[in-house]
C-alpha positions in Angstrom: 0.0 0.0 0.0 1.0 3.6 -0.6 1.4 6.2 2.0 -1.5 8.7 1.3 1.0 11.4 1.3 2.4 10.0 -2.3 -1.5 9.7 -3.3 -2.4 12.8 -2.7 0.6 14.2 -4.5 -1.0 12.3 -7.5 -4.0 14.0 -7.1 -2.5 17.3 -7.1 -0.3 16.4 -9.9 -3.2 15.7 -12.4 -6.0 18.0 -10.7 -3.7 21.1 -9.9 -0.5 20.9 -12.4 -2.6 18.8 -15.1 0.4 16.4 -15.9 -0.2 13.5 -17.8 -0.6 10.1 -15.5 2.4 8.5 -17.6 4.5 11.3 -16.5 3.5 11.0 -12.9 4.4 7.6 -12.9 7.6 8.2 -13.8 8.0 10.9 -11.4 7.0 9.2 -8.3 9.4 6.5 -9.7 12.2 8.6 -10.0 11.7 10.5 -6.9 10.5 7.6 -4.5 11.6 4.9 -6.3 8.3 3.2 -6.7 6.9 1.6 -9.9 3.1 3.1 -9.9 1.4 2.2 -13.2 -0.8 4.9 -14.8 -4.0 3.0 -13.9 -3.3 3.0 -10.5 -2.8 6.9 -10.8 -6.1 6.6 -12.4 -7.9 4.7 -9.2 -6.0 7.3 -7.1 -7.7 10.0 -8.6 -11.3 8.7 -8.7 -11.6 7.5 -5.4 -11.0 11.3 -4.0 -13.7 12.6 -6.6 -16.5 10.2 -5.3 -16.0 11.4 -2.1 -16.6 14.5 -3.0 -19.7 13.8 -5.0 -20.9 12.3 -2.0 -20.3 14.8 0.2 -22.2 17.6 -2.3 -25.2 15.1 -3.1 -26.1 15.2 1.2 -26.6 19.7 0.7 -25.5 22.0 3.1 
């Protein structure tokens, strides 16, 4: 398992800085030395945006 620190640099990464998820990957692998394929990027991303469509479906 990844730390969530790493995952939520992901996030950032494709949300914030709109990077490619290839490029990610390769980033996290050069800076951390972990091999994180671009559809695990993907899941990353995803799981943060359902919680959020979860949390704006309840209302104020």
């Amino acid at each position: 398992m990844y730390e969530p620190n790493i995952r939520a640099l992901a996030v950032h990464l494709t949300q914030g800085q709109l990077l490619p998820l290839a490029r990610i990957a390769q980033l996290i692998d050069d800076l951390y030395g972990l091999e994180v394929s671009p559809a695990t990027l993907s899941t990353w991303i995803e799981k943060p945006a359902r919680c959020c469509d979860e949390s704006s479906a309840s209302g104020p």
